[in-house]
Chimera marker file (.cmm) of the C-alpha trace (Angstrom):
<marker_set name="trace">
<marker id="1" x="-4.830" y="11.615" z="16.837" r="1" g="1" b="0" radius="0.5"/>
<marker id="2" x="-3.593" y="8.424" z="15.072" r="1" g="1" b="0" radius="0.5"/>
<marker id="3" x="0.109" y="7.701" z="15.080" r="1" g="1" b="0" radius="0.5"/>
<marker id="4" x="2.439" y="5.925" z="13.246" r="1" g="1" b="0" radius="0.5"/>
<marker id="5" x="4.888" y="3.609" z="15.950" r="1" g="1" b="0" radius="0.5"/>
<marker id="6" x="7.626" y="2.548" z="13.917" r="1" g="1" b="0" radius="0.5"/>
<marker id="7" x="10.121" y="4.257" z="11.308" r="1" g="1" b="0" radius="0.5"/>
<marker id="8" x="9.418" y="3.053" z="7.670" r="1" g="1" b="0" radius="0.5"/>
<marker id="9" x="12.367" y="0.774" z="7.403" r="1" g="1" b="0" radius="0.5"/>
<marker id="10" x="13.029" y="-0.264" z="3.708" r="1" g="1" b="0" radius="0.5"/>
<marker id="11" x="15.211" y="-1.356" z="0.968" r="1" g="1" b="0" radius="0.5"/>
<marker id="12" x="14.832" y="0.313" z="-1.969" r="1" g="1" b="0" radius="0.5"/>
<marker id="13" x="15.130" y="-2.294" z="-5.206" r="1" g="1" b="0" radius="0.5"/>
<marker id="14" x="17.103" y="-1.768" z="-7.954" r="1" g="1" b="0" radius="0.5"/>
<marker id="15" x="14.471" y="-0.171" z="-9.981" r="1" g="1" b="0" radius="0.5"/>
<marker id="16" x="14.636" y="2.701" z="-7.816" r="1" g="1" b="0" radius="0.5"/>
<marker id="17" x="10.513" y="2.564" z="-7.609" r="1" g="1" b="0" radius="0.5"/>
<marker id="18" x="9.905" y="-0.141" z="-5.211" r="1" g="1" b="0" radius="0.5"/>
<marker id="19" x="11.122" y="-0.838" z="-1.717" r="1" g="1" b="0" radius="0.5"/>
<marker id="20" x="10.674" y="-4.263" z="0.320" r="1" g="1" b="0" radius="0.5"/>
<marker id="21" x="10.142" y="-3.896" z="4.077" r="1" g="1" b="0" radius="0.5"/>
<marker id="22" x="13.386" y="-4.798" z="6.572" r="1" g="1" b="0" radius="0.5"/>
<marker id="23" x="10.842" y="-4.841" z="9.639" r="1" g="1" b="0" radius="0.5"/>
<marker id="24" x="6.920" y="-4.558" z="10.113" r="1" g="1" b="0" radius="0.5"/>
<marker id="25" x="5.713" y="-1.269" z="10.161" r="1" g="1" b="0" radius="0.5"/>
<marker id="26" x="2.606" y="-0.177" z="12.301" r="1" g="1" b="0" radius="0.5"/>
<marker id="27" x="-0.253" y="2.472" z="11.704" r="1" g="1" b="0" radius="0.5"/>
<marker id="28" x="-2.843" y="2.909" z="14.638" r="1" g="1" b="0" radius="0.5"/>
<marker id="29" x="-6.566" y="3.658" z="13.300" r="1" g="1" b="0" radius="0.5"/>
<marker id="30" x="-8.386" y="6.998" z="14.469" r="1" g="1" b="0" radius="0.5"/>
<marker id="31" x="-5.972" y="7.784" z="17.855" r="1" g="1" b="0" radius="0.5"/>
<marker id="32" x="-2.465" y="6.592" z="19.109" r="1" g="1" b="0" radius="0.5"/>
<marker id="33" x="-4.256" y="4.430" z="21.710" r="1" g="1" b="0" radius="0.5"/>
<marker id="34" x="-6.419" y="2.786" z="18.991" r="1" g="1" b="0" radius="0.5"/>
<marker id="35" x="-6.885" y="-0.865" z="19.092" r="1" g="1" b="0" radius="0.5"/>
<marker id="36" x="-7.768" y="-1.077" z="15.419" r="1" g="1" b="0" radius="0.5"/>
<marker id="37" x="-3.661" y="-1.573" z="14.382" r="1" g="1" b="0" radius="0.5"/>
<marker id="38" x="-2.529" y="-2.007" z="10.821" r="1" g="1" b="0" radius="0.5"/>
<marker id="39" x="0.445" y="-4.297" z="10.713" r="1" g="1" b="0" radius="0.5"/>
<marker id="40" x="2.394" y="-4.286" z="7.397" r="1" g="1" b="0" radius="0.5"/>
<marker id="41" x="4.468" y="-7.265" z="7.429" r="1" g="1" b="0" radius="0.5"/>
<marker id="42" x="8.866" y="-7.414" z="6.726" r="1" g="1" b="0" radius="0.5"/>
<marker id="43" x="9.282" y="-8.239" z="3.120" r="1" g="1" b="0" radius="0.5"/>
<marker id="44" x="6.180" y="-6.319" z="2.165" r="1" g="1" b="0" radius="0.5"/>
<marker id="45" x="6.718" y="-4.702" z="-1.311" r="1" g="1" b="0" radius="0.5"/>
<marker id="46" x="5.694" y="-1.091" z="-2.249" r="1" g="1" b="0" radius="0.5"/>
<marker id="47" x="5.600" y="1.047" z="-4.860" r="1" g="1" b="0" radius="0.5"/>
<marker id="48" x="4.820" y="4.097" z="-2.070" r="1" g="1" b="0" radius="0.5"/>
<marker id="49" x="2.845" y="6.899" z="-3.962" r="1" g="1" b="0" radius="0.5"/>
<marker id="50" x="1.709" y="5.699" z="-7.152" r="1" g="1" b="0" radius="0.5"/>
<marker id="51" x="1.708" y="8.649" z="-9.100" r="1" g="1" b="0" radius="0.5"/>
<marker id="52" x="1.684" y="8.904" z="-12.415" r="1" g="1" b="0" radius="0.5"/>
<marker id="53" x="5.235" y="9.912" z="-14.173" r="1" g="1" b="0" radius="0.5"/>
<marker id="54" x="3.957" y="13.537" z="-15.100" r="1" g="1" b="0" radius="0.5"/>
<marker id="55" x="3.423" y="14.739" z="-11.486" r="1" g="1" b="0" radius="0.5"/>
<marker id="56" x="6.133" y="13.420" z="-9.858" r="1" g="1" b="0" radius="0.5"/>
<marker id="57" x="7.495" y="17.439" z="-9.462" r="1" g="1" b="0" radius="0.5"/>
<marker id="58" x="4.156" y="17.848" z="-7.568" r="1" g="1" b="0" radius="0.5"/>
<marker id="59" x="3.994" y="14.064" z="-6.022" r="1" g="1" b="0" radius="0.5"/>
<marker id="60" x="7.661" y="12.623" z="-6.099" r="1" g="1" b="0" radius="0.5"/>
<marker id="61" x="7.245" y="8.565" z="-5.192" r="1" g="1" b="0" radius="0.5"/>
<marker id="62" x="8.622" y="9.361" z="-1.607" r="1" g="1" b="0" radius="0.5"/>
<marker id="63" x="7.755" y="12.420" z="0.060" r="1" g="1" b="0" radius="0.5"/>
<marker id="64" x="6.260" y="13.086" z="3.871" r="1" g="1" b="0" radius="0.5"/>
<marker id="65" x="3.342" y="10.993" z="2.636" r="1" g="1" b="0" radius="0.5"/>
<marker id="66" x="5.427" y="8.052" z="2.147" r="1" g="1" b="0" radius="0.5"/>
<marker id="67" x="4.601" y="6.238" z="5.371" r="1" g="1" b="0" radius="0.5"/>
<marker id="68" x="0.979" y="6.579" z="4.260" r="1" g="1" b="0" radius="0.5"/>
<marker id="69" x="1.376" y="5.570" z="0.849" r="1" g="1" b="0" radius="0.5"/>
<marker id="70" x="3.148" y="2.198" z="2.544" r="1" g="1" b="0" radius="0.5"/>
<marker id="71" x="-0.250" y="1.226" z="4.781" r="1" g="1" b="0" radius="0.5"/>
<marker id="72" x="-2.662" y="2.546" z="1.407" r="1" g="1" b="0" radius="0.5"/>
<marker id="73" x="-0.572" y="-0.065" z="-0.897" r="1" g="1" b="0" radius="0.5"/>
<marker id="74" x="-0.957" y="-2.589" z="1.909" r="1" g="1" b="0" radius="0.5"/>
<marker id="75" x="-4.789" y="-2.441" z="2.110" r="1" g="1" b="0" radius="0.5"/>
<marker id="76" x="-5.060" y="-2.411" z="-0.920" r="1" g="1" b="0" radius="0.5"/>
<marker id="77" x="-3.091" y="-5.770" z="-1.948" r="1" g="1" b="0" radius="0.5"/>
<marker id="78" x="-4.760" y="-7.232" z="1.103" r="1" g="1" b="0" radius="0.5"/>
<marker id="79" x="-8.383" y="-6.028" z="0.794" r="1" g="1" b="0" radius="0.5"/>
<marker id="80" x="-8.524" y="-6.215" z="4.478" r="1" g="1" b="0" radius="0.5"/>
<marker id="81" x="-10.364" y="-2.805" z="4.328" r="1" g="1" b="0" radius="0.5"/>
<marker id="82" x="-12.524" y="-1.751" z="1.688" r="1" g="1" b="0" radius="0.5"/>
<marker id="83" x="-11.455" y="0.935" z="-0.658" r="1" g="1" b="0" radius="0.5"/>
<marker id="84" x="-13.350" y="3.467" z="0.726" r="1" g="1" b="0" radius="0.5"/>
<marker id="85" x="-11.729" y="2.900" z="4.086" r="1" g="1" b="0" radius="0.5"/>
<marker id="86" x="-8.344" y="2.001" z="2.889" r="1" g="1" b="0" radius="0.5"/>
<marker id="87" x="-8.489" y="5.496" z="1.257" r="1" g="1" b="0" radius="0.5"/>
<marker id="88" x="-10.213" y="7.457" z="4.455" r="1" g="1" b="0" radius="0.5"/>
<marker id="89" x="-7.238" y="5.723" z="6.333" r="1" g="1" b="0" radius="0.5"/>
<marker id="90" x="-4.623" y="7.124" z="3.720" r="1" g="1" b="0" radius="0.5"/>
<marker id="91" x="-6.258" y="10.280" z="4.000" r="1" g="1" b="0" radius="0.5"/>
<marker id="92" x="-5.863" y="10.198" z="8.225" r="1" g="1" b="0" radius="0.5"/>
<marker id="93" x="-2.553" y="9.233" z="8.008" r="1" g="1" b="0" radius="0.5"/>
<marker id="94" x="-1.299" y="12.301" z="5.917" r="1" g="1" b="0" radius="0.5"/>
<marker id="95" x="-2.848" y="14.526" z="8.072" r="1" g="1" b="0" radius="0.5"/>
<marker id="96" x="-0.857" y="12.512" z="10.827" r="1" g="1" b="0" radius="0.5"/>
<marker id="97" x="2.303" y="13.086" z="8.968" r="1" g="1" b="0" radius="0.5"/>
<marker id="98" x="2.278" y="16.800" z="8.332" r="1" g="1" b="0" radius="0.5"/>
<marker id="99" x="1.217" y="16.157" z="4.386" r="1" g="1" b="0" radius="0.5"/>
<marker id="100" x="-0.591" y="19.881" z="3.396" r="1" g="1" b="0" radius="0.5"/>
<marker id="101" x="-3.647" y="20.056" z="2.693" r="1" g="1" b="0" radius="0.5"/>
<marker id="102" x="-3.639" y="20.912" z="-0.804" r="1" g="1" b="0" radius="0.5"/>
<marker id="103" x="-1.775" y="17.938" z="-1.813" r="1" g="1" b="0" radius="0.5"/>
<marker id="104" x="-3.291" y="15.641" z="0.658" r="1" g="1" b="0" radius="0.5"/>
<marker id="105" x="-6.719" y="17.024" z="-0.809" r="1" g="1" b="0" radius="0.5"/>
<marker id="106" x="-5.452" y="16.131" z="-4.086" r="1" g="1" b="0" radius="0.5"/>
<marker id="107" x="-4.449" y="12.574" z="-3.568" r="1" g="1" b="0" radius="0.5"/>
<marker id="108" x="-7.159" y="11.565" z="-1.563" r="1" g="1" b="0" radius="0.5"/>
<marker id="109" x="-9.629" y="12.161" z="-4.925" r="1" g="1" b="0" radius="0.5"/>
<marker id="110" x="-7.055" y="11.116" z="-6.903" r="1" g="1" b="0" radius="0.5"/>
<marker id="111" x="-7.590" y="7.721" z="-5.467" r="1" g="1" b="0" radius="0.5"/>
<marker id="112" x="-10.708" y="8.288" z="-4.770" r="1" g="1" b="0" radius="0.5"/>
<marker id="113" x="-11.515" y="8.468" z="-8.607" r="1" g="1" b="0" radius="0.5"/>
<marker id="114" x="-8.502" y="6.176" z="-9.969" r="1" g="1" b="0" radius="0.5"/>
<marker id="115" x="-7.826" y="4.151" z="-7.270" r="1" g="1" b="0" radius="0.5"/>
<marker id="116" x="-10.259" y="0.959" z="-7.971" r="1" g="1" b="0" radius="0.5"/>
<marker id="117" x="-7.876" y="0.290" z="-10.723" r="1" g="1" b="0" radius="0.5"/>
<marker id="118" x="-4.858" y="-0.201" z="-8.303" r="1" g="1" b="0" radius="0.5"/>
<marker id="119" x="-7.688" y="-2.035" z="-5.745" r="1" g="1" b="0" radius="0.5"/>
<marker id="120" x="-9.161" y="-4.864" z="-8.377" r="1" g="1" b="0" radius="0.5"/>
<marker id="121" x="-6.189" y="-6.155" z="-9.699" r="1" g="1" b="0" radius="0.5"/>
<marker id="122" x="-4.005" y="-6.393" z="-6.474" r="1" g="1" b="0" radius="0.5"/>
<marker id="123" x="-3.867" y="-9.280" z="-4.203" r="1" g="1" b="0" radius="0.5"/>
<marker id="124" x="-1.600" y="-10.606" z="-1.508" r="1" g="1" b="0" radius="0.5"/>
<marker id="125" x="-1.410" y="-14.198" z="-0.670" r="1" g="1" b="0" radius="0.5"/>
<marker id="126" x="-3.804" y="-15.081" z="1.456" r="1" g="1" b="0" radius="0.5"/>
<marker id="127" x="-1.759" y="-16.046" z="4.638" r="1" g="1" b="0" radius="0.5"/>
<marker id="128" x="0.547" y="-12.306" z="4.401" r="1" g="1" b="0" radius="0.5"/>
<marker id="129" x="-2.971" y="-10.829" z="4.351" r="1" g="1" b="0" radius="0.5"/>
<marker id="130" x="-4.856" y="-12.543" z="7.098" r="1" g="1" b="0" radius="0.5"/>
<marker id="131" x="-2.828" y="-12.405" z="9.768" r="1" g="1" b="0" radius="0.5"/>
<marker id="132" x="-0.819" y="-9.062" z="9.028" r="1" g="1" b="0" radius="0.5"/>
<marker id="133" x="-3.683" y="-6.411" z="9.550" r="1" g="1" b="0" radius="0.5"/>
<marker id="134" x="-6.434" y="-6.162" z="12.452" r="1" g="1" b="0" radius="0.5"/>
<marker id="135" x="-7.390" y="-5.192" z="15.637" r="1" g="1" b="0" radius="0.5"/>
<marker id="136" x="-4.619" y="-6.333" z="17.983" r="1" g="1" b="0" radius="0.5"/>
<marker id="137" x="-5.338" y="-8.540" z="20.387" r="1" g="1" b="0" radius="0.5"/>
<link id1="1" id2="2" r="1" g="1" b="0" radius="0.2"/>
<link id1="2" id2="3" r="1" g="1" b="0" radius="0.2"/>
<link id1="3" id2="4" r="1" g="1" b="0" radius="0.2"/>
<link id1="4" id2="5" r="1" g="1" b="0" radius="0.2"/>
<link id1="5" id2="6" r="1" g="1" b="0" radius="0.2"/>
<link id1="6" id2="7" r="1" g="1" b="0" radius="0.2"/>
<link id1="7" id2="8" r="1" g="1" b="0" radius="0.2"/>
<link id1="8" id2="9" r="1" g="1" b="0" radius="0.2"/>
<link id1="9" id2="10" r="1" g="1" b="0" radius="0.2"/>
<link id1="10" id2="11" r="1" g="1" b="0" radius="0.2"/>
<link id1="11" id2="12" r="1" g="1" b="0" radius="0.2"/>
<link id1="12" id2="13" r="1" g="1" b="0" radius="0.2"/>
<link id1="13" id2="14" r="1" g="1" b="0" radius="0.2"/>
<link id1="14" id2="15" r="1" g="1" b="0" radius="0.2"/>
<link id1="15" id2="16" r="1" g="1" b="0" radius="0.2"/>
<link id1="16" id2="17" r="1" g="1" b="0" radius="0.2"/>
<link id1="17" id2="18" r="1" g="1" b="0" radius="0.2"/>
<link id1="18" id2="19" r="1" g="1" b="0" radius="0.2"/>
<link id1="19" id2="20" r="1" g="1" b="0" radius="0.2"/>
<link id1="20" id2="21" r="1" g="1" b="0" radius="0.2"/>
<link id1="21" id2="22" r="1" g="1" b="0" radius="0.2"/>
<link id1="22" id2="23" r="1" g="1" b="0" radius="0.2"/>
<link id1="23" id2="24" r="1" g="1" b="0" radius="0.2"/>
<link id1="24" id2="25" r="1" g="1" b="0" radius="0.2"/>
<link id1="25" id2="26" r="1" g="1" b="0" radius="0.2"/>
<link id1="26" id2="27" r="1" g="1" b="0" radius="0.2"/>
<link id1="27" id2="28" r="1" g="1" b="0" radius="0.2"/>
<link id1="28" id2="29" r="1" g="1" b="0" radius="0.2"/>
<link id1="29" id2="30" r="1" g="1" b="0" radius="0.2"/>
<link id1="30" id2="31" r="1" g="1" b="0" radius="0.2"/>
<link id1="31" id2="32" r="1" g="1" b="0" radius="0.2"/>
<link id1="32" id2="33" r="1" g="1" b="0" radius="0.2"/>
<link id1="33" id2="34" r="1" g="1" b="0" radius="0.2"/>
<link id1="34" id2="35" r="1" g="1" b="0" radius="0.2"/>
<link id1="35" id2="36" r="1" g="1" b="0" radius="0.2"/>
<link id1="36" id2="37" r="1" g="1" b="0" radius="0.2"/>
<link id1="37" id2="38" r="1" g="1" b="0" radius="0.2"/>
<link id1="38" id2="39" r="1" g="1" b="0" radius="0.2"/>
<link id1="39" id2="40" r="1" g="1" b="0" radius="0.2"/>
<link id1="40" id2="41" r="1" g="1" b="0" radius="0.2"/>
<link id1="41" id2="42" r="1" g="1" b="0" radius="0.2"/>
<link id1="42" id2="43" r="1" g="1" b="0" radius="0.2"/>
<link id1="43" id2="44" r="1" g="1" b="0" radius="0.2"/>
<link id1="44" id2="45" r="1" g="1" b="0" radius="0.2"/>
<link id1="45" id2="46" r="1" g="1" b="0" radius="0.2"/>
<link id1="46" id2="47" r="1" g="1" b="0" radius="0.2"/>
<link id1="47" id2="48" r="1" g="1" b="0" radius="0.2"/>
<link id1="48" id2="49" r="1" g="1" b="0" radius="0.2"/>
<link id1="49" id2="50" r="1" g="1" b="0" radius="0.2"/>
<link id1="50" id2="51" r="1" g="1" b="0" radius="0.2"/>
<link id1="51" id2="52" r="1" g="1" b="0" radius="0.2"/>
<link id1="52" id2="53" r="1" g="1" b="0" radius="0.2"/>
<link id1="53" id2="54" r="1" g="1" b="0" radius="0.2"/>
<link id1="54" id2="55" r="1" g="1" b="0" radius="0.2"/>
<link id1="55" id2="56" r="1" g="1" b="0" radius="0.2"/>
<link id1="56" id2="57" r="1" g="1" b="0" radius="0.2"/>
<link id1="57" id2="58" r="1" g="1" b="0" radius="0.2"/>
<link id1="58" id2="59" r="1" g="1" b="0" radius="0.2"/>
<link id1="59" id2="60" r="1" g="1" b="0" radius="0.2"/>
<link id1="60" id2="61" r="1" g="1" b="0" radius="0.2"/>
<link id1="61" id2="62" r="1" g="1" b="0" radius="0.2"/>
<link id1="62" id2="63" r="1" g="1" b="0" radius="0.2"/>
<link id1="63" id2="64" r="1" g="1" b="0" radius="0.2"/>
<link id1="64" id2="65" r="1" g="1" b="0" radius="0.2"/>
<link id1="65" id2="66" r="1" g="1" b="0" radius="0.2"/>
<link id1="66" id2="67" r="1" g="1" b="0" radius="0.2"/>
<link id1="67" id2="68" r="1" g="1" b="0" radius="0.2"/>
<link id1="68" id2="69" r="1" g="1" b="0" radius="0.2"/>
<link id1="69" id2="70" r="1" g="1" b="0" radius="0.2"/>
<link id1="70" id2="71" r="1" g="1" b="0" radius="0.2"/>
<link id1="71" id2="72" r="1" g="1" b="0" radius="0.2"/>
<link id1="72" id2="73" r="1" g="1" b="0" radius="0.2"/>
<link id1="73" id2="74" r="1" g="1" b="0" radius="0.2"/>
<link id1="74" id2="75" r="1" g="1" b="0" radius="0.2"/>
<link id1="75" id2="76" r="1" g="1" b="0" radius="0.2"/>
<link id1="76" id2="77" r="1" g="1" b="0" radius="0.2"/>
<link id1="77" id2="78" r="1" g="1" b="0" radius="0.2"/>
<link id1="78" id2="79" r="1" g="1" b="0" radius="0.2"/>
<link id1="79" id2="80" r="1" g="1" b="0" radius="0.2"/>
<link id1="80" id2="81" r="1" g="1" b="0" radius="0.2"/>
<link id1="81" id2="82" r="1" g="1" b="0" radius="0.2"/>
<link id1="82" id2="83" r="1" g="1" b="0" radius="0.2"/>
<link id1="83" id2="84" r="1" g="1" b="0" radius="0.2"/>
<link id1="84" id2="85" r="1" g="1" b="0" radius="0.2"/>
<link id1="85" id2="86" r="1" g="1" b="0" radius="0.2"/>
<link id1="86" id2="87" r="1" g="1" b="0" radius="0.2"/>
<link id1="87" id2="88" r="1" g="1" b="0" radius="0.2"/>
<link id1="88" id2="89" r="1" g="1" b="0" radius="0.2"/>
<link id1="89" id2="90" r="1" g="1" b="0" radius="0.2"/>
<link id1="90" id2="91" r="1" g="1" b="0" radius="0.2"/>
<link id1="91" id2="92" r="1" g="1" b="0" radius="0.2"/>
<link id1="92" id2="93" r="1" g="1" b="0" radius="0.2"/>
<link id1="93" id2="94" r="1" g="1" b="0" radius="0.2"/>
<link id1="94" id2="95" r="1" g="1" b="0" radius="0.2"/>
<link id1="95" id2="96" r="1" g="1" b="0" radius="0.2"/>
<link id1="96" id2="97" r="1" g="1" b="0" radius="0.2"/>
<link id1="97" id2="98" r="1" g="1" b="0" radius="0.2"/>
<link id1="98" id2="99" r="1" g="1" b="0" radius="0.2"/>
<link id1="99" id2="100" r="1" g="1" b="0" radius="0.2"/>
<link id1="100" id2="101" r="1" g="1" b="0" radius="0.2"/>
<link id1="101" id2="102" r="1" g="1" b="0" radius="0.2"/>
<link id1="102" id2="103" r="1" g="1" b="0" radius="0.2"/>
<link id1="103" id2="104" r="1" g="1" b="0" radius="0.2"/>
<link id1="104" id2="105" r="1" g="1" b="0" radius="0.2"/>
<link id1="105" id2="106" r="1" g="1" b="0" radius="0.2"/>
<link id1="106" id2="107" r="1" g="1" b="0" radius="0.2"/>
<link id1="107" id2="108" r="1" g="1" b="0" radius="0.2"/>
<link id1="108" id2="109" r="1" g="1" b="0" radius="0.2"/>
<link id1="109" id2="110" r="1" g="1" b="0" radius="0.2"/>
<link id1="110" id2="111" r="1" g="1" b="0" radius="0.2"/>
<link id1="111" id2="112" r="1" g="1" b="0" radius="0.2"/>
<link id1="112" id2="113" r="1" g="1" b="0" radius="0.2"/>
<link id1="113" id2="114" r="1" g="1" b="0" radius="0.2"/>
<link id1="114" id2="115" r="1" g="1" b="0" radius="0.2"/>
<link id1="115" id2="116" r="1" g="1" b="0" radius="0.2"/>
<link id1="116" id2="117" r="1" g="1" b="0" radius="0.2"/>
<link id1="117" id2="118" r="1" g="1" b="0" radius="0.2"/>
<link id1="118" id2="119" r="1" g="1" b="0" radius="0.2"/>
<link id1="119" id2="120" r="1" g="1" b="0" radius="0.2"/>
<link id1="120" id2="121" r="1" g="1" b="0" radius="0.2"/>
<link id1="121" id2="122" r="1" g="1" b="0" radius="0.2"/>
<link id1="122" id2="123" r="1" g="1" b="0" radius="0.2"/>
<link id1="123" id2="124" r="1" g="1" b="0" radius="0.2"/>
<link id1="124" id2="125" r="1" g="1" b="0" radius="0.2"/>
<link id1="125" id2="126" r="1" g="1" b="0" radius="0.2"/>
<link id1="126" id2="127" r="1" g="1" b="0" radius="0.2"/>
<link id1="127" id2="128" r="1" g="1" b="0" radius="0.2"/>
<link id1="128" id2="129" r="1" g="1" b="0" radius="0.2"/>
<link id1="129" id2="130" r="1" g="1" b="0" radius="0.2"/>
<link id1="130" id2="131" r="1" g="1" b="0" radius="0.2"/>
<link id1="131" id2="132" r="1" g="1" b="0" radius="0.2"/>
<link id1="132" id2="133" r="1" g="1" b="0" radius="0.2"/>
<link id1="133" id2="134" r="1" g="1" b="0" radius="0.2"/>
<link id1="134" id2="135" r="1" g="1" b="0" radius="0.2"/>
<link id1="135" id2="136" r="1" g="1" b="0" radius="0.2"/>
<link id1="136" id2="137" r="1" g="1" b="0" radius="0.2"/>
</marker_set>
């Protein structure tokens, strides 16, 4: 099973909706042993679950997913995955986490259908993106 290594260490801004990284957070692709490491980088800025306002009783902004929600943002400012493996990954991950089903189910084609909205207008500068995310070395 994939794993998560380090605790989601953030501060949360003064909007109350976004949260910059204090330290780099890594999520291991497919098992715990995995070479294939996402490495989101300190000062990293997320908006963690991007729900919509009107199902935030159903899909607050930070839940048990929100570790997922960190590496999904991530891929998808750095396009280092494609979408449909940026989502797979989310997907993975909040089965890693404990996320239920139902709601994982639900997110997953939410971004599935929604989610190349988020994907074509986001975009990291190119040296955060290059040399955060890959297979480790």
């Amino acid at each position: 099973m994939s794993s998560f290594t380090d605790p989601l260490n953030v501060e949360i801004q003064a909007n109350g909706v976004c949260g910059r990284l204090l330290t780099e957070f890594e999520y291991h692709v497919g098992c715990e042993t995995s070479p294939d490491i996402i490495k989101v980088p300190v000062g990293f800025v997320t908006d963690f679950a991007s729900t919509p306002w009107g199902t935030w009783n159903l899909f607050p902004k930070l839940g048990r997913y929100s570790k997922a929600a960190v590496v999904h943002d991530y891929l998808y400012q750095s396009k280092l995955r494609s979408r449909l493996e940026s989502d797979a990954i989310l997907l993975e991950a909040m089965g890693v986490l404990g996320v239920p089903a139902w709601q994982r189910t639900v997110m997953y084609w939410a971004v599935r259908c929604f989610g190349w909205l988020g994907y074509s207008k986001n975009n990291l500068p190119p040296t955060q993106s290059q040399s955060a995310v890959g297979v480790a070395q």
